[in-house]
PyMOL CGO cylinders between C-alpha atoms (Angstrom):
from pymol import cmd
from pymol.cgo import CYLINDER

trace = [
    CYLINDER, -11.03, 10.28, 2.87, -10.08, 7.39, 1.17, 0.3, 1, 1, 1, 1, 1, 1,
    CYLINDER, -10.08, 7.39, 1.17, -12.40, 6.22, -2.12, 0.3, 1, 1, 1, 1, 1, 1,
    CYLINDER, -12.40, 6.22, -2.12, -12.93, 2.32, -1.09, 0.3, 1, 1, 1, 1, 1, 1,
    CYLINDER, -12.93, 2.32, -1.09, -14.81, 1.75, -4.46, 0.3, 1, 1, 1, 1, 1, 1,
    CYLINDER, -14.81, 1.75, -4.46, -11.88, 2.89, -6.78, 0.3, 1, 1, 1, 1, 1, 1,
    CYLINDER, -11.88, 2.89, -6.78, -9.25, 2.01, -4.93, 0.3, 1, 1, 1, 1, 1, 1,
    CYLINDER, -9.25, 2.01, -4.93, -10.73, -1.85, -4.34, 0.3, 1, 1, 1, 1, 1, 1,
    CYLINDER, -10.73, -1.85, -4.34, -11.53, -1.40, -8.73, 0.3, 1, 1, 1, 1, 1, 1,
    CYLINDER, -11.53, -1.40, -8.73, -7.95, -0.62, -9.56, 0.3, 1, 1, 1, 1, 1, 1,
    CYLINDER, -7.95, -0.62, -9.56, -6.49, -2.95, -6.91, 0.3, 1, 1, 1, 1, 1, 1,
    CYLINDER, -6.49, -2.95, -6.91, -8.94, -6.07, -8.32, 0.3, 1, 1, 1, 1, 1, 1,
    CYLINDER, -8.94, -6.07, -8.32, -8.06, -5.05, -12.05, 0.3, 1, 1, 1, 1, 1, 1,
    CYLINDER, -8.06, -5.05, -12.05, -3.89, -5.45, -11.18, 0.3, 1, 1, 1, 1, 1, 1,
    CYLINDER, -3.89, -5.45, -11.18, -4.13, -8.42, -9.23, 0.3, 1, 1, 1, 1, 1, 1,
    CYLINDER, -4.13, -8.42, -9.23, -7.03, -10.15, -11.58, 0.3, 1, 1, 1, 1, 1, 1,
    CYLINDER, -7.03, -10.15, -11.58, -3.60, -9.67, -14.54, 0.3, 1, 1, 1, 1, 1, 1,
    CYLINDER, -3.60, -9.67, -14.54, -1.47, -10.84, -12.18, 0.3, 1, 1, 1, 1, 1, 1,
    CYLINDER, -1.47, -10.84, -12.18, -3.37, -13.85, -11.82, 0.3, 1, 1, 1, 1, 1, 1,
    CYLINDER, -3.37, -13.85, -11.82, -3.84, -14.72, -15.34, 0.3, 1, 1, 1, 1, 1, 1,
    CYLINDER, -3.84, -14.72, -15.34, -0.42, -14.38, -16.09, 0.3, 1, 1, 1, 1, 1, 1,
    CYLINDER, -0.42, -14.38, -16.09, 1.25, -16.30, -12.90, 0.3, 1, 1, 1, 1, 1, 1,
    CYLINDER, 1.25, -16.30, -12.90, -1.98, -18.72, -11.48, 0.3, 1, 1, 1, 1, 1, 1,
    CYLINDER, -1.98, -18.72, -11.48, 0.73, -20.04, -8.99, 0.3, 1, 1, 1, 1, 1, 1,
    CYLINDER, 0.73, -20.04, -8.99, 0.42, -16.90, -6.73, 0.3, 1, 1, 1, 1, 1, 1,
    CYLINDER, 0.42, -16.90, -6.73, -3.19, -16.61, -7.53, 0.3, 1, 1, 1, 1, 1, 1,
    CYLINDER, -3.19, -16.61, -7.53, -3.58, -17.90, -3.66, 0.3, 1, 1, 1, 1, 1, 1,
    CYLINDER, -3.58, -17.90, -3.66, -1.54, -15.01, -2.42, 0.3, 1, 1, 1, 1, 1, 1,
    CYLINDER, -1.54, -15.01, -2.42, -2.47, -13.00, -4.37, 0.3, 1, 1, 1, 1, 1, 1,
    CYLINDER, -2.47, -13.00, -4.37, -5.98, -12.57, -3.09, 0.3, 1, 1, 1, 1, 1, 1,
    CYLINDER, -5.98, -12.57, -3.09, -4.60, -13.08, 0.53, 0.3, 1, 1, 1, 1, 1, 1,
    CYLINDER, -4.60, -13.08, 0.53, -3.28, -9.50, -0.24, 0.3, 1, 1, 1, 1, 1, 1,
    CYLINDER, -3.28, -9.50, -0.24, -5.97, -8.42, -1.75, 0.3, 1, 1, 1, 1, 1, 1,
    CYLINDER, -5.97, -8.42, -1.75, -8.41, -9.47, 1.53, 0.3, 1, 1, 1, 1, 1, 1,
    CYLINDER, -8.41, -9.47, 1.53, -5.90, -7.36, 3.48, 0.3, 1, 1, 1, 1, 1, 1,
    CYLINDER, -5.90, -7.36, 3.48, -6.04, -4.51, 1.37, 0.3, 1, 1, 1, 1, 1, 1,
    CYLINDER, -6.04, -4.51, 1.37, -9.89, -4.57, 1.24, 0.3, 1, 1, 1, 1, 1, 1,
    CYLINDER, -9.89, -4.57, 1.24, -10.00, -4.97, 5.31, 0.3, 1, 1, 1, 1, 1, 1,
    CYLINDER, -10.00, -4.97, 5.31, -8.01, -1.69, 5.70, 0.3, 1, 1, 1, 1, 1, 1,
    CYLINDER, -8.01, -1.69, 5.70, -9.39, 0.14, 2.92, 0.3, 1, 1, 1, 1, 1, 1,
    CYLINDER, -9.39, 0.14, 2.92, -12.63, -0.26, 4.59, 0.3, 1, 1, 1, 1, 1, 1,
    CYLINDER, -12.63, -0.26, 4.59, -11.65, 1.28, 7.87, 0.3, 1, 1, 1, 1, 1, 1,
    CYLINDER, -11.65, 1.28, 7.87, -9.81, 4.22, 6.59, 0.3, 1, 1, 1, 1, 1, 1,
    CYLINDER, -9.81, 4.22, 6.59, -6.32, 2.82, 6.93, 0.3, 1, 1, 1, 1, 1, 1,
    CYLINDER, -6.32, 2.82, 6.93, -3.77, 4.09, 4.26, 0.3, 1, 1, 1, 1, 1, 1,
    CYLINDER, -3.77, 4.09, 4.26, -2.15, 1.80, 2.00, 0.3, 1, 1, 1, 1, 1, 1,
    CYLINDER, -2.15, 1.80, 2.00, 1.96, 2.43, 1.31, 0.3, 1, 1, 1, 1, 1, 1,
    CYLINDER, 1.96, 2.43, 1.31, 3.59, 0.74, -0.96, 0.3, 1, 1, 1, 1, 1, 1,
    CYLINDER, 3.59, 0.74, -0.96, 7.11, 0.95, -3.24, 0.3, 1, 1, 1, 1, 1, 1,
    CYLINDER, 7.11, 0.95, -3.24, 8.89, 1.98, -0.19, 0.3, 1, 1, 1, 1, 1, 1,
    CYLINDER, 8.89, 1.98, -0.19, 12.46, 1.11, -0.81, 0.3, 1, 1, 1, 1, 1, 1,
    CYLINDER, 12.46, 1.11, -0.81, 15.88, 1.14, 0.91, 0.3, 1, 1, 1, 1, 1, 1,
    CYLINDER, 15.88, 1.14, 0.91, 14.23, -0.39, 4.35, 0.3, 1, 1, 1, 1, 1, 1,
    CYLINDER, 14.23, -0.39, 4.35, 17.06, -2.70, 4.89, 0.3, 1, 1, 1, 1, 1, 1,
    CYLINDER, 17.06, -2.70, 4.89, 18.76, 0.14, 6.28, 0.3, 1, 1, 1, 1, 1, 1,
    CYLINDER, 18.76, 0.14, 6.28, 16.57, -0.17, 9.43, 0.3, 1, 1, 1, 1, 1, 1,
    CYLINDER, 16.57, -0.17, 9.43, 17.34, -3.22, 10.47, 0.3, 1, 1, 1, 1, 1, 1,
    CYLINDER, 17.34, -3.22, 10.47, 18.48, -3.59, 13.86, 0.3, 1, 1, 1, 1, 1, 1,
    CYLINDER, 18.48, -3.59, 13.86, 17.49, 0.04, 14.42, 0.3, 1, 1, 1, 1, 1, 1,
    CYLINDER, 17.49, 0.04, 14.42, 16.13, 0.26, 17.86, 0.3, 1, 1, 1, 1, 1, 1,
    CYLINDER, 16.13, 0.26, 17.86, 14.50, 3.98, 17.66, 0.3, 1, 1, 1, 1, 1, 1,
    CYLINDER, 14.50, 3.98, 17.66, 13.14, 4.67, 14.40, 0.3, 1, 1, 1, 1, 1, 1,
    CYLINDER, 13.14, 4.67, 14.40, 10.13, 6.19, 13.62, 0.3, 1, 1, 1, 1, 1, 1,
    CYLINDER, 10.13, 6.19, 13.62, 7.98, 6.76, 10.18, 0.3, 1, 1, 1, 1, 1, 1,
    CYLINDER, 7.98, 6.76, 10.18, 6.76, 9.87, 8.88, 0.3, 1, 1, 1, 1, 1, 1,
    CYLINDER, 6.76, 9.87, 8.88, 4.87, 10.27, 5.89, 0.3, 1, 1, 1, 1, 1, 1,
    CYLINDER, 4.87, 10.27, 5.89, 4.09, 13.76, 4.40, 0.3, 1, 1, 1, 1, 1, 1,
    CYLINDER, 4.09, 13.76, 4.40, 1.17, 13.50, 1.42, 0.3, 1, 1, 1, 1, 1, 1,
    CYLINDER, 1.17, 13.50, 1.42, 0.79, 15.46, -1.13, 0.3, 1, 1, 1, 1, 1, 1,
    CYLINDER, 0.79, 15.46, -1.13, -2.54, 16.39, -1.70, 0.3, 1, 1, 1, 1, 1, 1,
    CYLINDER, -2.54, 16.39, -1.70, -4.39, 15.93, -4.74, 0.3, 1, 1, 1, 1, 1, 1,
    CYLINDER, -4.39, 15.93, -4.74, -7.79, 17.53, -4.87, 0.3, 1, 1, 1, 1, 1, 1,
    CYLINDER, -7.79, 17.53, -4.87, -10.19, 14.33, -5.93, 0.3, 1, 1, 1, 1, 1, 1,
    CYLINDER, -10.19, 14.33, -5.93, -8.09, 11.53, -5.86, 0.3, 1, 1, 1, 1, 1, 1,
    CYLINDER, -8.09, 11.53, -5.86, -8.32, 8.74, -3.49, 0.3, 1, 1, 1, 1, 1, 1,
    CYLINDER, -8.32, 8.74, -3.49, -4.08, 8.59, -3.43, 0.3, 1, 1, 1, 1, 1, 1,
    CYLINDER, -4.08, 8.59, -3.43, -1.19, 9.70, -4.24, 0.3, 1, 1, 1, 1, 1, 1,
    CYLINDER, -1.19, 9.70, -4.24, 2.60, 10.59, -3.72, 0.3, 1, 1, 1, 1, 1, 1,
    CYLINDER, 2.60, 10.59, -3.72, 4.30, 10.44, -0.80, 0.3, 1, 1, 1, 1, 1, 1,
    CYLINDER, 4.30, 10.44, -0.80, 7.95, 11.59, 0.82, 0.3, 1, 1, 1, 1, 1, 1,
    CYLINDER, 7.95, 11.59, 0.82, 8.65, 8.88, 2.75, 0.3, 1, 1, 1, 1, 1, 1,
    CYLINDER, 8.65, 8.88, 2.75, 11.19, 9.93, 6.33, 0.3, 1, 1, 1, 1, 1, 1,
    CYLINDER, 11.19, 9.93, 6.33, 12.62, 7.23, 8.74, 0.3, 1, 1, 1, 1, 1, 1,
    CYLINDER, 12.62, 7.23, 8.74, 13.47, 9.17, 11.59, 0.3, 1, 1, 1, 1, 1, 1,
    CYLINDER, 13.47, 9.17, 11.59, 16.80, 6.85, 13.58, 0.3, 1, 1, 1, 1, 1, 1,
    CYLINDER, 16.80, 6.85, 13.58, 17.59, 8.50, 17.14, 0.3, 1, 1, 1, 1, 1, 1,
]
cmd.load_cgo(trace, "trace")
């Protein structure tokens, strides 16, 4: 299960930085963060840093499959990343 409370404390603590240091994306900014905070709070996983997704483009049949790796008390953590093209 996903810990809303430390996850929404990191996430407010990158994008308050953010902020200070570029206030012209302050607006989206915190439209992300609203997002993140609406999923967090019903369970839904957050990935990010995926790279290499301009490969899919155009791809008709492609599926995603994440595998976790589990890490006892931690509300996230690495993940192998698939893109499955048939």
């Amino acid at each position: 299960m996903v810990n809303p409370t430390y996850s929404l404390f990191t996430i407010c603590e990158k994008i308050s930085a953010t902020c200070l240091a570029n206030p012209e994306r302050s607006e989206l900014l915190f439209t992300v963060l609203s997002v993140m905070v609406a999923f967090l709070s019903r369970e839904i996983p957050n990935i990010e840093g995926l790279t290499g997704l301009d490969q899919l483009v155009g791809e008709k049949n492609a599926v995603f499959v994440g595998f976790p790796l589990k890490v006892q008390g931690a509300s996230g953590g690495m993940m192998r990343a698939v893109a499955l093209v048939y």
